[in-house]
N, C-alpha and C positions, 0 to 999 in steps of 0.2 A: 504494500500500500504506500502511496506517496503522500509524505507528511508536507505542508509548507508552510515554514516559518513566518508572519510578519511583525516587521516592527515599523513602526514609525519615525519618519527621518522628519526632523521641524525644519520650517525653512529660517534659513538664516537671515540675521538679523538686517546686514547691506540687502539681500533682496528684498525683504519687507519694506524694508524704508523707501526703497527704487518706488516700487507698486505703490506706494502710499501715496507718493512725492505726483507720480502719475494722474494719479487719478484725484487729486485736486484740483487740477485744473478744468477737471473733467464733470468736478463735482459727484464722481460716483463711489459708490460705497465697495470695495471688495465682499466677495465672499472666499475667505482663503479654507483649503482642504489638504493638510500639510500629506506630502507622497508617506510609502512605504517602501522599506528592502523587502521584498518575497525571496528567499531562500529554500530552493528545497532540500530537506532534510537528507543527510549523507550523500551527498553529490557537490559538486562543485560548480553548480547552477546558483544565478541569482539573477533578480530581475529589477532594476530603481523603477520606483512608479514615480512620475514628476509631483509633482503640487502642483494641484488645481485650484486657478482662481476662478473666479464667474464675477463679472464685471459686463452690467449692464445686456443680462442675458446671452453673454458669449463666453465662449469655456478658453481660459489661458494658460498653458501647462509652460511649469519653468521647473529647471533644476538649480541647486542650489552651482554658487562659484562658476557660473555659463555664464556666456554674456549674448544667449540669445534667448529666444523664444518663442514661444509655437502657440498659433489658433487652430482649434479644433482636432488637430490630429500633429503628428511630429512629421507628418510631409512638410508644414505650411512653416516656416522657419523665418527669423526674422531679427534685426539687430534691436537687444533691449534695450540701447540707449532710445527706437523711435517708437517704444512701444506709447507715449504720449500723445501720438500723430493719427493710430490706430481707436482711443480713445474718445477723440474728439468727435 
């Protein structure tokens, strides 16, 4: 049987403040959903789930220490310095 381990990764502190700094100009409120490591048990499998925000009904997945970030799925890539531009 396959076990899978999760733990909870917070996001760090410079990216919360990024997304905050953001989204004031935007006037909107995050909803942050800090990721997880999935690990499965006795293997050397593991999986980073990013952090989900939801910012004005749109899903934004970031990892921590990246300096990009993704709408809706990790094809859609993008530099986090514009993620303010994307908000507006």
């Amino acid at each position: 049987m396959i076990t899978i381990i999760k733990k909870e990764i917070k996001i760090s502190e410079e990216l919360l403040s990024k997304i905050e700094w953001a989204c004031t100009f935007s006037k909107a409120i995050p909803k942050i959903i800090n990721g997880t490591l999935r690990i499965i048990k006795d293997t050397n499998l593991a999986y980073v789930e990013p952090h989900r925000v939801i910012i004005n009904d749109k899903l934004y997945l970031f990892f921590n220490k990246h300096d990009y970030f993704y709408i809706g799925n990790l094809k859609n890539k993008y530099l986090l310095k514009n993620l303010k531009k994307f908000l507006n």
